[in-house]
N, CA, C and O atoms as a Tripos MOL2 file, in Angstrom:
@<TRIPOS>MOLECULE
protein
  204   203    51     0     0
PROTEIN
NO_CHARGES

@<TRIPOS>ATOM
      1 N           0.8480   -1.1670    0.0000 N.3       1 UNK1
      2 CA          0.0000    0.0000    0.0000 C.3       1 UNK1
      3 C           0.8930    1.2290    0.0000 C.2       1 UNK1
      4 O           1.8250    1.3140    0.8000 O.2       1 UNK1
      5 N           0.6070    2.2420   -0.9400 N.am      2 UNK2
      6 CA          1.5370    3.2740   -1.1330 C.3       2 UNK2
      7 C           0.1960    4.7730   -0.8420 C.2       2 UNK2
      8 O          -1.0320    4.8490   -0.8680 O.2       2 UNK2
      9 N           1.3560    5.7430   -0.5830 N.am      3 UNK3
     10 CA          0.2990    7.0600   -0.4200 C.3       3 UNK3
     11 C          -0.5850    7.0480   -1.7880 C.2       3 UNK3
     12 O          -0.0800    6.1980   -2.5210 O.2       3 UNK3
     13 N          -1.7610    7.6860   -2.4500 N.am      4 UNK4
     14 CA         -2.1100    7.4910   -3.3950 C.3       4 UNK4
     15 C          -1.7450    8.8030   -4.3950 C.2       4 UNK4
     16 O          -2.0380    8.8180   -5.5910 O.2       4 UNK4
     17 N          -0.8710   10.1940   -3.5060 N.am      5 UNK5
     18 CA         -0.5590   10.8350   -4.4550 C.3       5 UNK5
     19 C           1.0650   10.5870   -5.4140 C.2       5 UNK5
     20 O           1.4820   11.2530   -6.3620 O.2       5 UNK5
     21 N           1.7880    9.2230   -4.6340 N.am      6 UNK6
     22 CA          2.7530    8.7660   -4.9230 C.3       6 UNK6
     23 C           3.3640    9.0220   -4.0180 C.2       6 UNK6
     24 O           2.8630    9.5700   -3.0370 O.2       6 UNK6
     25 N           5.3350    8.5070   -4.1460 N.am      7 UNK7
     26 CA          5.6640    8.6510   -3.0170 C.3       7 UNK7
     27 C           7.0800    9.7160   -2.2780 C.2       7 UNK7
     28 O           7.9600    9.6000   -1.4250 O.2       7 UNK7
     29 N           6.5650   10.7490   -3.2650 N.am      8 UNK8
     30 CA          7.0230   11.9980   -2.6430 C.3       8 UNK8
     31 C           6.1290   12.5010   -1.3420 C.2       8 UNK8
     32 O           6.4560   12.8100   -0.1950 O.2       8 UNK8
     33 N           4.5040   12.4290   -2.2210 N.am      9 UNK9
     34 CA          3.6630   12.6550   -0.7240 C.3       9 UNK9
     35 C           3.5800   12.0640    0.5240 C.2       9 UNK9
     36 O           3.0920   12.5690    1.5360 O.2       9 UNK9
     37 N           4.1430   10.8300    0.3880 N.am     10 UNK10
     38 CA          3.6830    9.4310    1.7600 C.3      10 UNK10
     39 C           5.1320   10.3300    2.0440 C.2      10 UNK10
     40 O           4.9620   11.1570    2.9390 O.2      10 UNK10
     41 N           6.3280   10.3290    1.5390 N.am     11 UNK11
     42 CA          7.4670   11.0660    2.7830 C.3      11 UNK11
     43 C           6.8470   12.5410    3.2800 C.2      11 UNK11
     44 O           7.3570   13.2160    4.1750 O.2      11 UNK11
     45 N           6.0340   12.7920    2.7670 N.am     12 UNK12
     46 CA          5.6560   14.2690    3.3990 C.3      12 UNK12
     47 C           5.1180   14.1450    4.4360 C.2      12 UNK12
     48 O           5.5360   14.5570    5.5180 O.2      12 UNK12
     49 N           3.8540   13.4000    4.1700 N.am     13 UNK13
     50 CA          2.5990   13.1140    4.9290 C.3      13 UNK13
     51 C           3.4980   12.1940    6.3560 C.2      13 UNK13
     52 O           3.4880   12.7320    7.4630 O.2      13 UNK13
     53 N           4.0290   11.1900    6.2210 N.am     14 UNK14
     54 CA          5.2050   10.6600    7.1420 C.3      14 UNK14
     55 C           5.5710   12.1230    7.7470 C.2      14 UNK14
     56 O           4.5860   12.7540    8.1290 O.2      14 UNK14
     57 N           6.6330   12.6620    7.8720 N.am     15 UNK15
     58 CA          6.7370   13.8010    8.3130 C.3      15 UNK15
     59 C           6.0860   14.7370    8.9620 C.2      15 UNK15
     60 O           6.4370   15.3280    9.9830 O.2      15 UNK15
     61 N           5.0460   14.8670    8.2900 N.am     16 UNK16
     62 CA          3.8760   15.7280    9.0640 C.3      16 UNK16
     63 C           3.2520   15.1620    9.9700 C.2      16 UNK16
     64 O           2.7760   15.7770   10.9240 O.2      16 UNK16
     65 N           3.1470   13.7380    9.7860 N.am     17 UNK17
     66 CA          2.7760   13.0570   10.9890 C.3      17 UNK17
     67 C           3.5750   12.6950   12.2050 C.2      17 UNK17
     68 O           2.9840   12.3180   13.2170 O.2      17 UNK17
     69 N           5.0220   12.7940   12.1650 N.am     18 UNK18
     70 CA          5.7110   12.9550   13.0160 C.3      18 UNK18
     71 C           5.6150   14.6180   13.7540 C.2      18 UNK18
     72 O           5.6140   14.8940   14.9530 O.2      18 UNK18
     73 N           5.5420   15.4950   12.6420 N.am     19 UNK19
     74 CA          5.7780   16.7440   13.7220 C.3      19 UNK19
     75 C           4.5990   16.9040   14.4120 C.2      19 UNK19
     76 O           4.5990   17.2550   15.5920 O.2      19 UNK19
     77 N           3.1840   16.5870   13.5360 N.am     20 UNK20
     78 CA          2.1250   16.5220   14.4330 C.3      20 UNK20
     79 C           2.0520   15.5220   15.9280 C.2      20 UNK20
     80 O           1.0980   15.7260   16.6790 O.2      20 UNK20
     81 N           2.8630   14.6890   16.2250 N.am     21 UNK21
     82 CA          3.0340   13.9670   17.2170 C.3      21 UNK21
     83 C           4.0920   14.6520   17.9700 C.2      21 UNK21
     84 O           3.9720   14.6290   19.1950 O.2      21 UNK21
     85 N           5.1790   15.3020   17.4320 N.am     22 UNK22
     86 CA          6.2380   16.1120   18.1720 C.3      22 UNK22
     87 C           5.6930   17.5830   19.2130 C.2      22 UNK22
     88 O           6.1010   18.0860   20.2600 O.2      22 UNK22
     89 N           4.2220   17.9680   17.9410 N.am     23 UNK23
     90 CA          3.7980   18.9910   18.4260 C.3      23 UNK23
     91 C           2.5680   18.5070   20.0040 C.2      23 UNK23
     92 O           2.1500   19.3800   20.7640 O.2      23 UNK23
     93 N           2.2370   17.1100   20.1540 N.am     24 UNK24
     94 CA          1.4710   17.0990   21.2590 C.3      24 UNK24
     95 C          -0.0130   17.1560   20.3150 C.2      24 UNK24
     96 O          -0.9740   17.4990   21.0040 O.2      24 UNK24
     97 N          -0.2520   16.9490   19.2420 N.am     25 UNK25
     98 CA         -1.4110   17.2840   18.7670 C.3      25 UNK25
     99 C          -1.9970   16.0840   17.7130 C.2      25 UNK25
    100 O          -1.2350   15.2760   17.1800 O.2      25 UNK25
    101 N          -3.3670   16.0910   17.5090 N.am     26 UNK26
    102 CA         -4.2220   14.9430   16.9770 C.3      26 UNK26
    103 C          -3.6840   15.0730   15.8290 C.2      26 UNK26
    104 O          -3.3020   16.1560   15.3860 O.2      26 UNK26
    105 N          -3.5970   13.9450   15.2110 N.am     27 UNK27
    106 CA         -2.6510   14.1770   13.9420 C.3      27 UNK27
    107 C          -4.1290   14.5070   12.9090 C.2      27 UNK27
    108 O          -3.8760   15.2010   11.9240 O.2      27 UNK27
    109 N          -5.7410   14.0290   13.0820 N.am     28 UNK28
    110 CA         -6.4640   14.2290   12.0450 C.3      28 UNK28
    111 C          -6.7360   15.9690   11.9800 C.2      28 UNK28
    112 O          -7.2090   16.6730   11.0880 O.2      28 UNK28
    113 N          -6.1460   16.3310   13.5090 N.am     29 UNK29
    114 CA         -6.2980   18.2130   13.4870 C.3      29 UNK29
    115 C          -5.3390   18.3980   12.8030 C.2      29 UNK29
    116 O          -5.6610   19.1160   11.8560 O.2      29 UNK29
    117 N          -4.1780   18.0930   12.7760 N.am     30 UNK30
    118 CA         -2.7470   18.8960   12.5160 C.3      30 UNK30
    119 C          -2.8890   18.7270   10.9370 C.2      30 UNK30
    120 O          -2.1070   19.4680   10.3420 O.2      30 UNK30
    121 N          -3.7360   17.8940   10.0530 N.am     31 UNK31
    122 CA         -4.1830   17.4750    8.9560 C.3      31 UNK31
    123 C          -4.8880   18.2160    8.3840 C.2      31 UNK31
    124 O          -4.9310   18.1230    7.1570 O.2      31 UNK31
    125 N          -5.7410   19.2790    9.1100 N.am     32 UNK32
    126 CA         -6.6480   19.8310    8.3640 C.3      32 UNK32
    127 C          -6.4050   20.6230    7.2830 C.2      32 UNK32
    128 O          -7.2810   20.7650    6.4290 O.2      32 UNK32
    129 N          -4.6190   21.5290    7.1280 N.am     33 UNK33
    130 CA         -4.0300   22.4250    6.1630 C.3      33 UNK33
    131 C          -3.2120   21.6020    5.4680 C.2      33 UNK33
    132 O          -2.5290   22.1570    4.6060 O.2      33 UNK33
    133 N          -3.0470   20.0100    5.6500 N.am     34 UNK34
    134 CA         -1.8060   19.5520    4.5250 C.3      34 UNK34
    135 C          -2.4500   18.5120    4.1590 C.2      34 UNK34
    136 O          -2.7700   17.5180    4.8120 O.2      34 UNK34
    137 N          -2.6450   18.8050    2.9860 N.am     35 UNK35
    138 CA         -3.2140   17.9540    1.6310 C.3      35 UNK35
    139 C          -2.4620   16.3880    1.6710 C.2      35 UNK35
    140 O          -2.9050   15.2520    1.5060 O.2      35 UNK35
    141 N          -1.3280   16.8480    1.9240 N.am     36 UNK36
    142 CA         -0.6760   15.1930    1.8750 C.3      36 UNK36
    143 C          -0.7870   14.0670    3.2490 C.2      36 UNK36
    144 O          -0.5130   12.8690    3.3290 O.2      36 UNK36
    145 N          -1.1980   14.8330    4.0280 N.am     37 UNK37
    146 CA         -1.2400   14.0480    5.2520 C.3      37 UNK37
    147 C          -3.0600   13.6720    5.8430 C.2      37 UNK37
    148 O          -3.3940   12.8380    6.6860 O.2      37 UNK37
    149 N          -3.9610   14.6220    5.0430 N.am     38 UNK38
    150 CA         -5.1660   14.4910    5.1490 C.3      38 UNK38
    151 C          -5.3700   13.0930    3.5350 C.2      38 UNK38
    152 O          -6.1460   12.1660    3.7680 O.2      38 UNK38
    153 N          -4.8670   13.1030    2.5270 N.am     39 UNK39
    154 CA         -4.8930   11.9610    2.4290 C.3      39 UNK39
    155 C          -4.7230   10.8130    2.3360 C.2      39 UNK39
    156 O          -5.4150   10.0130    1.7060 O.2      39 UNK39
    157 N          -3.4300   10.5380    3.1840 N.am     40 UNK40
    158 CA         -2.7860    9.4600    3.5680 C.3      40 UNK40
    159 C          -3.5910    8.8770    4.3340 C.2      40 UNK40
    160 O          -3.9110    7.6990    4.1690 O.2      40 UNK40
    161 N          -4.2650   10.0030    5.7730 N.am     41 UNK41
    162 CA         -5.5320    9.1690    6.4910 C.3      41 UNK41
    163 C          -6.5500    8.8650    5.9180 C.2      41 UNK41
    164 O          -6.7600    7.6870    6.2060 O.2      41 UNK41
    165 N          -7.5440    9.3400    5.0770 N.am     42 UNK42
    166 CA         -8.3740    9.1750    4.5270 C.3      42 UNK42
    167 C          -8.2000    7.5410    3.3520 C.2      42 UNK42
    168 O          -8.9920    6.6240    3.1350 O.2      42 UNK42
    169 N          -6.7790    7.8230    2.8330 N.am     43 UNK43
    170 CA         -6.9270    6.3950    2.0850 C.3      43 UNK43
    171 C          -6.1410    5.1600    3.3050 C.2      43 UNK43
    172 O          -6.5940    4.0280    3.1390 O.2      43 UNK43
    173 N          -5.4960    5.2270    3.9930 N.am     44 UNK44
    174 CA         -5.0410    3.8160    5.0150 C.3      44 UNK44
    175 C          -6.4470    3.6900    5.9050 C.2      44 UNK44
    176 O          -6.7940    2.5380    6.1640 O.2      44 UNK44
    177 N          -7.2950    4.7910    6.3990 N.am     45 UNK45
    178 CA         -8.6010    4.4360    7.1550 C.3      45 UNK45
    179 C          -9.2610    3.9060    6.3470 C.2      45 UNK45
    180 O         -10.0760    3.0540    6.7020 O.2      45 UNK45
    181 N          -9.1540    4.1460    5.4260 N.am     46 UNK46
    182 CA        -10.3640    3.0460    4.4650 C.3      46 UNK46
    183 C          -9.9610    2.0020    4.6310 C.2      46 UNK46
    184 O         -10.6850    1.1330    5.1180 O.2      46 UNK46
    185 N          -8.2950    1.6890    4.1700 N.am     47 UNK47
    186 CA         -8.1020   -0.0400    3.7440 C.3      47 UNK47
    187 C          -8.2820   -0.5440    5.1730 C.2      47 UNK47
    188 O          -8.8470   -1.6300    5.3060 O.2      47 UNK47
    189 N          -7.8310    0.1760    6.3600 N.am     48 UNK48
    190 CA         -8.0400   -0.6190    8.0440 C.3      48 UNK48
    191 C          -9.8880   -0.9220    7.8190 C.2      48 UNK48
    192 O         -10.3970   -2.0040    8.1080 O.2      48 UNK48
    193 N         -10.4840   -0.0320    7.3990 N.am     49 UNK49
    194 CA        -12.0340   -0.2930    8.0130 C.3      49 UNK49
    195 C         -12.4240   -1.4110    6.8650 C.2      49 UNK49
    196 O         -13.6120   -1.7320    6.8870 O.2      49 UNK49
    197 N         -11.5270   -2.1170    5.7660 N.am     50 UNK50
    198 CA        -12.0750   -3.1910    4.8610 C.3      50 UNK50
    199 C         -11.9490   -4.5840    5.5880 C.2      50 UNK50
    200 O         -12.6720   -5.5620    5.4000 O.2      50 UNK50
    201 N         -10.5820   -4.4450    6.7040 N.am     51 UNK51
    202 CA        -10.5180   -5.5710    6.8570 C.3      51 UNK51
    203 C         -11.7260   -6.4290    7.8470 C.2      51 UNK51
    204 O         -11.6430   -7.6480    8.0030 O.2      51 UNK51
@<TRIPOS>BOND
     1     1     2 1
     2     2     3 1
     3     3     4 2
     4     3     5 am
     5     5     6 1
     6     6     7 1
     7     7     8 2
     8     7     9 am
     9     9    10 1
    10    10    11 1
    11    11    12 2
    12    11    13 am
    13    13    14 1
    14    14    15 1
    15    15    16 2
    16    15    17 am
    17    17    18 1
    18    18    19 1
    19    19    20 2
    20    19    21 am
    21    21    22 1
    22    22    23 1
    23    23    24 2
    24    23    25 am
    25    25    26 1
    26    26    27 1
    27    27    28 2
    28    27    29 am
    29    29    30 1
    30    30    31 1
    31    31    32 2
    32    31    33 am
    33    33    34 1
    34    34    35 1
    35    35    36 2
    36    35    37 am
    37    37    38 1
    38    38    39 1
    39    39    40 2
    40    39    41 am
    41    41    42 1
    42    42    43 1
    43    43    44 2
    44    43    45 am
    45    45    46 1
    46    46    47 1
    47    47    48 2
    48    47    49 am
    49    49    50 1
    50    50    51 1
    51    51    52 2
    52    51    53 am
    53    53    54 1
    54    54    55 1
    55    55    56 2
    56    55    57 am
    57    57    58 1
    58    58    59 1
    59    59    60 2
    60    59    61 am
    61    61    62 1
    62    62    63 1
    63    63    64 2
    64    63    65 am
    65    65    66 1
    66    66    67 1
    67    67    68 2
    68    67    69 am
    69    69    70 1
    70    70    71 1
    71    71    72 2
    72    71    73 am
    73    73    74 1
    74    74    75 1
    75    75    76 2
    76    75    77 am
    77    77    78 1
    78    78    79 1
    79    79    80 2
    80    79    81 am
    81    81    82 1
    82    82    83 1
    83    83    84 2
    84    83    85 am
    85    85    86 1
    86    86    87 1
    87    87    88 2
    88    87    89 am
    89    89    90 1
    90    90    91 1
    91    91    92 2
    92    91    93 am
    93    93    94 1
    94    94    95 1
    95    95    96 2
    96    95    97 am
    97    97    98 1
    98    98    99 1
    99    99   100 2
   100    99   101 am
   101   101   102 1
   102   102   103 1
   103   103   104 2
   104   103   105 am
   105   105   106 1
   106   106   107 1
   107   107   108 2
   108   107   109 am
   109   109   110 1
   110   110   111 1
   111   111   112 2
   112   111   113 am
   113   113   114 1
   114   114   115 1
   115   115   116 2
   116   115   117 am
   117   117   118 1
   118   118   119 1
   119   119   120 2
   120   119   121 am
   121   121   122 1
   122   122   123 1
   123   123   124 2
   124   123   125 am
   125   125   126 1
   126   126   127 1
   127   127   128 2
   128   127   129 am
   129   129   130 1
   130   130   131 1
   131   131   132 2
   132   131   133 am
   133   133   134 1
   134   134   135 1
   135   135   136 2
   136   135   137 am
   137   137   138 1
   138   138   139 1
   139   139   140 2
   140   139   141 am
   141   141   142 1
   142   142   143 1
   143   143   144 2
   144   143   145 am
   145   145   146 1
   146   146   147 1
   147   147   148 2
   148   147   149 am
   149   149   150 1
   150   150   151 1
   151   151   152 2
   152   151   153 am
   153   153   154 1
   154   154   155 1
   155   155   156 2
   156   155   157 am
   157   157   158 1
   158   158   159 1
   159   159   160 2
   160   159   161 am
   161   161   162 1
   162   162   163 1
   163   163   164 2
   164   163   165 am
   165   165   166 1
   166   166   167 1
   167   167   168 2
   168   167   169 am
   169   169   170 1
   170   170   171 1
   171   171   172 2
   172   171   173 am
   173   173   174 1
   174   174   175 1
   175   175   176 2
   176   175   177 am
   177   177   178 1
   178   178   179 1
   179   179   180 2
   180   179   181 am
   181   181   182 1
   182   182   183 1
   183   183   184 2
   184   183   185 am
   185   185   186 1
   186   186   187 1
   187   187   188 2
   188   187   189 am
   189   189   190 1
   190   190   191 1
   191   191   192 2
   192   191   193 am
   193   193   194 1
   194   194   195 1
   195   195   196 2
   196   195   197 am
   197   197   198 1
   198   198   199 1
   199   199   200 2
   200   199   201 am
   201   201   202 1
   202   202   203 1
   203   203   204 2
@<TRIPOS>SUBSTRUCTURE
     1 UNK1         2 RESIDUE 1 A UNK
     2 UNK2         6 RESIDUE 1 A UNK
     3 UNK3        10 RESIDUE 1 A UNK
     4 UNK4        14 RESIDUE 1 A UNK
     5 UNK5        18 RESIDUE 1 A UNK
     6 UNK6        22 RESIDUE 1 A UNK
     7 UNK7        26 RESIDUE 1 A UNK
     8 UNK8        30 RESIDUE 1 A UNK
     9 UNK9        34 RESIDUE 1 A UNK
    10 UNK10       38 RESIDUE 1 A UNK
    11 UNK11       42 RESIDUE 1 A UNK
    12 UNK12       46 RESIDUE 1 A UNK
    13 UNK13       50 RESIDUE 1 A UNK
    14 UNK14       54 RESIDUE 1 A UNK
    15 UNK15       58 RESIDUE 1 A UNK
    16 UNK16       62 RESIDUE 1 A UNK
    17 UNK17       66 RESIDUE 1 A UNK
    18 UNK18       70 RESIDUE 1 A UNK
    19 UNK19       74 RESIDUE 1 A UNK
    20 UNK20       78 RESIDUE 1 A UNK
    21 UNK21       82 RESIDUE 1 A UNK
    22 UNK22       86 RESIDUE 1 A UNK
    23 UNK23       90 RESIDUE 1 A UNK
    24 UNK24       94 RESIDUE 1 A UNK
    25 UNK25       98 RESIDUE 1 A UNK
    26 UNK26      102 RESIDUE 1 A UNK
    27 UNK27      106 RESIDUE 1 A UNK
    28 UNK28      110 RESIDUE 1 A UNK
    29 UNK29      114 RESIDUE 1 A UNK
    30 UNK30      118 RESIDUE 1 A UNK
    31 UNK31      122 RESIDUE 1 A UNK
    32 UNK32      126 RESIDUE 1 A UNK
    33 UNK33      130 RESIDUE 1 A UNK
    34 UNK34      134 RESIDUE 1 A UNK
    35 UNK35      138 RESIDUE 1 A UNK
    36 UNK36      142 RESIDUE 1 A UNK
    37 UNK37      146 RESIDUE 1 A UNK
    38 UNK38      150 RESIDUE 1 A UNK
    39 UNK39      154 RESIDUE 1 A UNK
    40 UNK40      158 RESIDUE 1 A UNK
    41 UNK41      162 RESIDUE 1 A UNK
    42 UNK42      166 RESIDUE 1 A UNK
    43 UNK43      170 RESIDUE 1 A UNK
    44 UNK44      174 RESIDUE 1 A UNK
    45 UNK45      178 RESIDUE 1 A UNK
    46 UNK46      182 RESIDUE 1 A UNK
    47 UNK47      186 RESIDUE 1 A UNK
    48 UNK48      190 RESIDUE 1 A UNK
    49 UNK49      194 RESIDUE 1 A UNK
    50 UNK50      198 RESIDUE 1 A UNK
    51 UNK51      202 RESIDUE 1 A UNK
């Protein structure tokens, strides 16, 4: 399973999800201004809610 904007975005979205955890904060808030990290959750929550 890869990010679906390719995988310049999954290292972004990776990243942003680390600083959003560095910062003490919900990573689906810290998501709301970066395109690459709002849909990294949106497509891995899907494939978790198939299984």
């Amino acid at each position: 399973m890869s990010h679906p904007d390719g995988p310049g975005a999954g290292i972004i979205s990776s990243r942003q999800a680390a600083a959003a955890q560095k910062a003490g904060e919900q990573v689906e808030d810290y998501a709301k201004d970066l395109p690459e990290l709002a849909a990294a959750l949106a497509t891995f929550r899907r494939a978790v809610n198939r299984s």
